[in-house]
C-alpha positions as CSV (number, residue, x, y, z in Angstrom):
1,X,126.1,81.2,12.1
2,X,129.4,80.7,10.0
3,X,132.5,83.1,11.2
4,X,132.5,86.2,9.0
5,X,135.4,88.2,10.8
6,X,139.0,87.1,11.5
7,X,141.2,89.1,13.8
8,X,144.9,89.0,13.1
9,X,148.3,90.5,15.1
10,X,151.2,91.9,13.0
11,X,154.3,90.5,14.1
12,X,157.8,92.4,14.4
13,X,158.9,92.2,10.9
14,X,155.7,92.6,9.2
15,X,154.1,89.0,8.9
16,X,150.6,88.8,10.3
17,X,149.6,85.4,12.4
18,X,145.7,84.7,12.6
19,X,144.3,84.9,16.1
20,X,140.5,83.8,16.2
21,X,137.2,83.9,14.2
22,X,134.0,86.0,14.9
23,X,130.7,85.9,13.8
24,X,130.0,89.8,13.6
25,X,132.7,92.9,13.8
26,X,131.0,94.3,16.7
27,X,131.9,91.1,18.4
28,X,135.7,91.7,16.9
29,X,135.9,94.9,18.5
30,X,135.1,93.6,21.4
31,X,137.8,91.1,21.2
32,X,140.2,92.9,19.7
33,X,140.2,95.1,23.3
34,X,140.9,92.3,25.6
35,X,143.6,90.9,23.2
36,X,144.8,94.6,23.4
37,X,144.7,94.4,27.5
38,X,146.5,91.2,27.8
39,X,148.8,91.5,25.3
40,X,149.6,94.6,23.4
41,X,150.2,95.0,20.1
42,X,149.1,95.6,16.3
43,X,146.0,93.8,16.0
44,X,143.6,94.0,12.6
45,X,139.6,93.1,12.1
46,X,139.5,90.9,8.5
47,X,135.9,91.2,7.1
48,X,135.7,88.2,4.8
49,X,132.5,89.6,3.6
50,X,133.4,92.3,1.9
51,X,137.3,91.7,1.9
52,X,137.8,94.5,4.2
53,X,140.7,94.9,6.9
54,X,140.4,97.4,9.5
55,X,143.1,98.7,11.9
56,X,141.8,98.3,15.4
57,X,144.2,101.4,16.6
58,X,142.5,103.5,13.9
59,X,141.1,106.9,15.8
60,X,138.5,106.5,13.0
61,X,138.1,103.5,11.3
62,X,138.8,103.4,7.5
63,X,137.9,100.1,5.7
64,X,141.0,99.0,3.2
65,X,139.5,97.2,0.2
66,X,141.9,94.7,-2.1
């Protein structure tokens, strides 16, 4: 299955750097905690699907459509 879902971590400053593919956004989520673990920070779920970019901190998670 091709990657669908890129996770990202925004830097100091504002720039985001990508930090690895996934095939689903359940599997994201799951990433997205142990990056979160080992090393904190601002990290965002990229839904090449539908275009979507999802805060990971989010206490409910809202969708942002460009």
């Amino acid at each position: 299955m091709k990657n669908q879902v890129d996770i990202f971590k925004k830097l100091p400053g504002g720039k985001m750097v990508w930090v690895r593919a996934t095939e689903s956004v359940d599997e994201a989520k799951v990433q997205l905690r142990r990056l979160e673990y080992i090393n904190p920070g601002d990290y965002f779920i990229y839904d090449n699907r539908f275009g979507g970019l999802m805060p990971s901190l989010s206490p409910q998670p809202e969708i942002f459509v460009h």
